[in-house]
C-alpha positions in Angstrom: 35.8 15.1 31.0 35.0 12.7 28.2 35.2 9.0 28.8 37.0 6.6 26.7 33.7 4.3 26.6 31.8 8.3 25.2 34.1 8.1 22.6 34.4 4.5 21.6 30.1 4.1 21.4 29.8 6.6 18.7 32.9 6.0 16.9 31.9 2.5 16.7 28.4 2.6 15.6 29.7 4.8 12.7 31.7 2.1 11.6 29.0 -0.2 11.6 26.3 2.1 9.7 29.5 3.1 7.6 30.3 -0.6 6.1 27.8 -1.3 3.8 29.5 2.2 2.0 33.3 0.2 1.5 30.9 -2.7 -0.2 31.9 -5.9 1.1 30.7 -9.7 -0.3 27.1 -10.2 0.3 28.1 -13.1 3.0 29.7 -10.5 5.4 26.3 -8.4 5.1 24.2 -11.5 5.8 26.4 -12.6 8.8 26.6 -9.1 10.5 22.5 -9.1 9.5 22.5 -12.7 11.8 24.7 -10.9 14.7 22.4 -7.8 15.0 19.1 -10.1 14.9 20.7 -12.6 17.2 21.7 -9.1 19.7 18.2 -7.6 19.6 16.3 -10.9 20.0 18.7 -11.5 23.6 18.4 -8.6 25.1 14.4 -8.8 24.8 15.1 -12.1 26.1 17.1 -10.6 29.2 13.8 -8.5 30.4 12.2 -11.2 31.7 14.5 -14.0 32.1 17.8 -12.4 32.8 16.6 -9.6 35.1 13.6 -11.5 36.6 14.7 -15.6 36.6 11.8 -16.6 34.8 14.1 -19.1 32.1 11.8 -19.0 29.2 11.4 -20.9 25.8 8.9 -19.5 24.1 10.3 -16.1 22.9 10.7 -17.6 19.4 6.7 -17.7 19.6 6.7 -13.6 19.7 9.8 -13.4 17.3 8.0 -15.6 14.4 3.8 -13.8 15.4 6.2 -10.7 14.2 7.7 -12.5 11.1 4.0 -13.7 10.1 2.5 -10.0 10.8 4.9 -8.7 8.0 4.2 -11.0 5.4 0.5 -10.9 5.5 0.5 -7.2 5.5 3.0 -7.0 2.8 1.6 -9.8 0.8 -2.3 -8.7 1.7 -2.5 -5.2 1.7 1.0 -3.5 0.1 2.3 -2.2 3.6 6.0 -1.5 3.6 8.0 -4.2 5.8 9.7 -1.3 7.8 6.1 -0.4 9.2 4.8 -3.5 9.6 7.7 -4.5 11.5 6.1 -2.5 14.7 2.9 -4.4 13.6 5.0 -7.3 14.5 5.7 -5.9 17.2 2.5 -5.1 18.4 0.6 -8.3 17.7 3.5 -10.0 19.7 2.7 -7.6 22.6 -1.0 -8.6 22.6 0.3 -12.4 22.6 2.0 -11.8 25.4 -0.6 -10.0 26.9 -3.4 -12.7 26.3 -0.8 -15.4 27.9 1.1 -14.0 30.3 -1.4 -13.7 33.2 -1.6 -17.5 33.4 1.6 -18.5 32.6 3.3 -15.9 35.0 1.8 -17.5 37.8 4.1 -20.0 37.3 7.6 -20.3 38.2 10.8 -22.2 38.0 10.3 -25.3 36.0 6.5 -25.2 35.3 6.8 -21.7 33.6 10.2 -23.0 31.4 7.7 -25.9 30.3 4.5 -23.7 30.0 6.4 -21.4 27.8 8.1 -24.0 25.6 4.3 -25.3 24.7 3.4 -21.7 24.3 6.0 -21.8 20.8 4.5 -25.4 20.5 0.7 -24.9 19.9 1.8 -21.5 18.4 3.6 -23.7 15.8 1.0 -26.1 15.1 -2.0 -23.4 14.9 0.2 -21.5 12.3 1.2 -25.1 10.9 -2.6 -25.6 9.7 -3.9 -21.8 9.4 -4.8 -21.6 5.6 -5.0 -17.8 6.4 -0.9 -17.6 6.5 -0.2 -20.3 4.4 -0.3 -23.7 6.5 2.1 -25.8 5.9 3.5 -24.6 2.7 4.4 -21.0 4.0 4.3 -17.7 2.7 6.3 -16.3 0.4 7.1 -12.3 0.2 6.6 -9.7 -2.4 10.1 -8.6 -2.9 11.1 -4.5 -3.0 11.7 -4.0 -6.6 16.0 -3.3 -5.9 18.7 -5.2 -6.1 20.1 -7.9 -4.2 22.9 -5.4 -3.0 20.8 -3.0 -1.9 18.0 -5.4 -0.6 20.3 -6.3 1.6 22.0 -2.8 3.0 19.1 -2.0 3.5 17.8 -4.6 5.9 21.3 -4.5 7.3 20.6 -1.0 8.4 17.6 -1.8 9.7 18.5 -4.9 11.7 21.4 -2.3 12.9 18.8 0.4 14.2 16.4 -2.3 15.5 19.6 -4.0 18.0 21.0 -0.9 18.8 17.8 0.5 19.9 16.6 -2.6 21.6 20.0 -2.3 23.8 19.4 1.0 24.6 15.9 0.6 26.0 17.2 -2.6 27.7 20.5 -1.0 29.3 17.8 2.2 30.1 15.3 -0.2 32.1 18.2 -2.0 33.9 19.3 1.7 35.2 15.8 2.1 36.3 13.2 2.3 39.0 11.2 -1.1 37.1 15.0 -2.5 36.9 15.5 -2.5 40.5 12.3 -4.5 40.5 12.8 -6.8 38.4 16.0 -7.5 39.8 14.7 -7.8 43.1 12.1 -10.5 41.7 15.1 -12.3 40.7 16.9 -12.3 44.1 13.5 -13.3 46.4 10.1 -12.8 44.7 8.7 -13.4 48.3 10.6 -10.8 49.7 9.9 -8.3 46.7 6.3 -8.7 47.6 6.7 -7.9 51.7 8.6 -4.6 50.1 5.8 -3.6 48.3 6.5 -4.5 44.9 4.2 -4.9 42.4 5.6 -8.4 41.3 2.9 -9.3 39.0 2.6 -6.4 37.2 6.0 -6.0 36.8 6.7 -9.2 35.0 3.8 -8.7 33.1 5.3 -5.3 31.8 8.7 -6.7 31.4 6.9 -10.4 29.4 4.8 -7.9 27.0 8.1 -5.8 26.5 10.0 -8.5 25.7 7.9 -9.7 23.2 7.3 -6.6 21.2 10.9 -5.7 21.1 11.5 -9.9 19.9 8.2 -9.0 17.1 10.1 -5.8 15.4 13.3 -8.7 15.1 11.1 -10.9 13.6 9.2 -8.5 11.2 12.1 -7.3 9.9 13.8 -10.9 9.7 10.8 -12.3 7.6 11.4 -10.3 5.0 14.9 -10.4 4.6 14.7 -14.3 4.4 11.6 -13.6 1.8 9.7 -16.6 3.5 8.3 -17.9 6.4 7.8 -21.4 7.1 6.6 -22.3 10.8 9.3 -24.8 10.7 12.1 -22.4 9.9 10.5 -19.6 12.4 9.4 -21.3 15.4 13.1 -23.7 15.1 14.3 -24.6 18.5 17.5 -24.3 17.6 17.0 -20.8 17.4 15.3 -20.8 21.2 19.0 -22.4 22.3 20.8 -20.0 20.7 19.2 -17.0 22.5 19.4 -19.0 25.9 22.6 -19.7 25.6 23.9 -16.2 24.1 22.0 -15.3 27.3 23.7 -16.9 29.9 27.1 -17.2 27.9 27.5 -13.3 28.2 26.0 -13.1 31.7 22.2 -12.6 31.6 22.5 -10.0 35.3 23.4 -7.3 33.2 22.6 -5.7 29.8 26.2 -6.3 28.1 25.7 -10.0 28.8 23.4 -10.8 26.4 25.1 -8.1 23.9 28.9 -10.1 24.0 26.8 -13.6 24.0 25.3 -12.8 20.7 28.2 -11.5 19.1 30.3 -14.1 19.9 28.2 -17.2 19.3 26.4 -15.7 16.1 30.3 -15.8 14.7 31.2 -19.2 16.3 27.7 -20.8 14.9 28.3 -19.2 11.6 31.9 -21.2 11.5 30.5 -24.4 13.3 27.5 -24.5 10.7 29.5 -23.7 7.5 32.3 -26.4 8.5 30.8 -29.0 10.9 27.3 -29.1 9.9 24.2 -28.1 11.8 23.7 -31.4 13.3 26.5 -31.4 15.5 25.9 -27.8 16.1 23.1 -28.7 18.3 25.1 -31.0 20.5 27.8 -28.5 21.0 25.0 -25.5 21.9 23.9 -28.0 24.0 27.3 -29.1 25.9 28.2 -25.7 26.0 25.3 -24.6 28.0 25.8 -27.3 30.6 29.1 -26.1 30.7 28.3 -22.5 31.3 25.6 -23.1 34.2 27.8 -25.0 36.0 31.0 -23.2 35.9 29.8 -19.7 34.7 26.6 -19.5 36.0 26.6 -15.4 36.1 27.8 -15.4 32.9 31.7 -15.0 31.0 31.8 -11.1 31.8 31.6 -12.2 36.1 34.0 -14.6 35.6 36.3 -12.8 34.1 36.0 -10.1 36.4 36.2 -12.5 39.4 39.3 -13.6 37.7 40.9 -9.8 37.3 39.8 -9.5 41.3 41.5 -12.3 42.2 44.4 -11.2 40.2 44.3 -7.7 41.8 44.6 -9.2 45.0 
């Protein structure tokens, strides 16, 4: 017997493939564009610091390594932006790879810090590389379509890109390297007495993670057309995926999924008639909120709430 949650997924996701075909304004293709990047850079978030604990601030590092990968294949060589997204991808996996051993010794405090310098020097080393464009940037060689098109297009891909990032998420938190990472997160001590491979587990989940967050920014470079290390390594942008994050409820794979959908909108509206400024000190206030009253995220608490209710 079918489940209304079988039916809903599909009819859903046609909807959203569907909507470029009723041809909306261009701004309602650029925000949904900002929701699906927002939803897949999250839930690569979630491998490692939802699932494990391991609070990081460097993701934006393998999200903007992707966004640079695009543009100097594209600009250098010709290569469609659609394959040298999983260039991205894979450049942001051997990152991760080349840092993760020493960093991932760390933990609590000392790996949020170690992390947040890893999108530091990353920023000044691509700040003063003359190979992609130092401080003035690079700009992209644009598809020769329209603007319309240029962006259904990217809007379909952003679209593929999130839903398949949630699907591999939601398929490793169903898993056998789920369980462990999960079990990292409730006593790494523990985890290790069991057996577990601890290490090599947050190594897997840090360099998966960080491919996944490279496609997002490959395919994100080129839609913007440029790619400034000011723009692509912005901590504002770090925030926002913490704070989608643990908004949503980073335990679980939805989390992360009603996080960004829900703040992409609100910081769309707070940006457009507050200013970006201010936007800042409400992320921030809002996160301190959410740790302390919702620390498991807005999906627990509301089903704390509907428990309590029951009862």
């Amino acid at each position: 017997m079918l489940k209304p949650k079988h039916i809903l997924f599909p009819l859903v996701m046609i909807m959203l493939f569907a909507f470029p075909v009723v041809r909306p304004p261009l701004f309602f293709l650029t925000l949904c564009f900002s929701v699906f990047m927002f939803v897949g850079l999250s839930e690569s978030w979630n491998l490692l610091g939802g699932y494990t604990g391991y609070v990081s601030l460097g993701h934006i590092a393998f999200f903007s390594t992707g966004a640079y990968t695009t543009a100097v294949f594209m600009n250098r060589f010709g290569i469609s932006p659609f394959i040298t997204a999983i260039l991205g991808g894979v450049f942001s996996a051997v990152l991760a790879a080349l840092v993760g051993y020493p960093v991932l010794r760390l933990k609590g405090a000392y790996f949020t810090i170690s992390s947040l310098l890893l999108a530091v020097v990353m920023q000044l080393i691509f700040m003063n590389w003359d190979f992609v464009g130092s401080s003035t940037g690079l700009w992209y060689k644009l598809l020769p379509v329209s603007i319309e098109v240029n962006r259904i297009l990217f809007y379909e891909a952003m679209l593929i890109v999130a839903t398949a990032i949630t699907l591999v998420v939601r398929y490793v938190e169903r898993s056998k390297f789920g369980a462990g990472l999960v079990a990292i997160r409730e006593d790494e001590d523990v985890a290790k007495t069991m057996g577990i491979n601890t290490p090599w587990l947050k190594m897997k989940a840090f360099i998966l993670g960080a491919f996944l967050a490279g496609v997002v920014g490959g395919i994100y470079g080129y839609y913007m057309s440029y790619v400034h290390p000011e723009v692509t390594f912005s901590m504002n942008t770090s925030l926002l995926i913490l704070l989608m994050s643990f908004f949503g409820g980073c335990r679980s794979w939805s989390g992360p999924l009603l996080g960004a959908v829900v703040l992409s909108l609100a910081n769309q509206l707070i940006v457009t008639f507050i200013g970006a400024e201010i936007s800042r000190i409400l992320y921030g206030l809002l996160l301190v909120v959410v740790i302390i009253f919702m620390p498991d995220g807005v999906m627990q608490y509301a089903k704390g709430l509907f428990v309590r209710e029951k009862r």
